[in-house]
C-alpha positions in Angstrom: 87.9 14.1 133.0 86.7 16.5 135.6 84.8 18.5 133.2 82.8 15.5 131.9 81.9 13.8 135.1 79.7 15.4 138.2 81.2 13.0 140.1 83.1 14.1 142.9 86.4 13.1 144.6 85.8 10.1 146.2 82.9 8.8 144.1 82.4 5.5 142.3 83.0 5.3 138.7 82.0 2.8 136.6 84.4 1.6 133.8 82.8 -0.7 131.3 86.4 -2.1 130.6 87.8 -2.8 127.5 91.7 -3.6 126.5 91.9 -0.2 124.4 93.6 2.6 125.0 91.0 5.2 125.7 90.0 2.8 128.4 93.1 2.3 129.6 93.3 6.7 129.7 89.7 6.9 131.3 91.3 4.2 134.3 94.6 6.4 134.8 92.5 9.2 134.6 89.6 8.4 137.1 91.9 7.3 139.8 94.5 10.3 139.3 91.1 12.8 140.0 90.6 10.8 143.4 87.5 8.6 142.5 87.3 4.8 143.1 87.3 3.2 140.0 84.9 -0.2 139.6 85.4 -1.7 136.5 82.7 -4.0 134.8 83.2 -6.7 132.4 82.4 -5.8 129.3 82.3 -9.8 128.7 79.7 -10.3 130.6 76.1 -11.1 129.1 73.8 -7.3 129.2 71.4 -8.5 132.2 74.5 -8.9 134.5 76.1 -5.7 133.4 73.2 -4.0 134.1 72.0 -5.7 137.4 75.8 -4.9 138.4 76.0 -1.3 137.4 71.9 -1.2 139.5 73.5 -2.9 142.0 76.4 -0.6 142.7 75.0 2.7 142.7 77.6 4.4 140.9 78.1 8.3 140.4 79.5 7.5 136.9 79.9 4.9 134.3 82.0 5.2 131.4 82.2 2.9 128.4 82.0 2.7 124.7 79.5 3.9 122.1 78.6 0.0 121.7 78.7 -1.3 125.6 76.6 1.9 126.4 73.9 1.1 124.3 73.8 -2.6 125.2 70.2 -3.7 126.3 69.5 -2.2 129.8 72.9 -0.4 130.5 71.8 3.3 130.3 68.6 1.9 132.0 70.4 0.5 135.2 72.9 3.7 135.4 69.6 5.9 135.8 71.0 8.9 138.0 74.7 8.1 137.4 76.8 10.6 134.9 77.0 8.5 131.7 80.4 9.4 129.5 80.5 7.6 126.2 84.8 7.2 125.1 85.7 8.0 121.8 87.3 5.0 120.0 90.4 7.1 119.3 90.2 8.9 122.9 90.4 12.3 121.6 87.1 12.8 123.0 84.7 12.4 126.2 80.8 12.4 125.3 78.3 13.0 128.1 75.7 11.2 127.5 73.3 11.9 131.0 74.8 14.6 132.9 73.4 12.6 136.3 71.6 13.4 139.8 74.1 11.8 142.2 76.3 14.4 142.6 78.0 13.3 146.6 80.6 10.9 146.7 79.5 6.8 147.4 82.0 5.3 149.7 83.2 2.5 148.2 82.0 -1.0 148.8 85.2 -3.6 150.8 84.8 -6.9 149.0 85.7 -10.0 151.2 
């Protein structure tokens, strides 16, 4: 995981969540490197996904080969690291190697 994002400790990653187990492996994996995961619903309709993952300013996002290339996704994580999950989760794909390279402190929710 640490060779595919530029994200560093402490960063936000963006997990474009899915009940598979390469998603499950990119979770385990992003917390165990010392980032803040933020998962996004891959339920919801493309326009919120993307306002969310605009909103947040996240170093990373991570997601499938389909939820990646949703309508305005790639778009809204302009400047983020974008890593693609393989659907077996042999493999990491970087899609957007990303600009945001210091660590976002994460946002409390109330």
């Amino acid at each position: 995981m640490d060779g595919a994002l530029a994200a560093s400790a402490g960063a936000s990653v963006g997990l474009l969540a899915r009940n598979r187990p390469p998603h499950a492996a990119a979770l385990i994996a992003v917390i165990a490197t010392g980032r803040c995961v933020v998962t996004l619903s891959s339920t919801q309709a493309d326009r919120q996904i993307a306002a969310d993952t605009a909103a947040l300013g996240l170093q990373a996002v991570l997601g499938s080969a389909a939820d990646l290339a949703r309508p305005g996704v790639r778009e809204a994580a302009a400047g983020a690291a974008v890593v693609r999950l393989d659907d077996t989760g042999a493999a990491l794909t970087v899609l957007d190697s990303g600009e945001r390279r210091g660590p976002q402190p994460a946002r409390r929710s109330d």
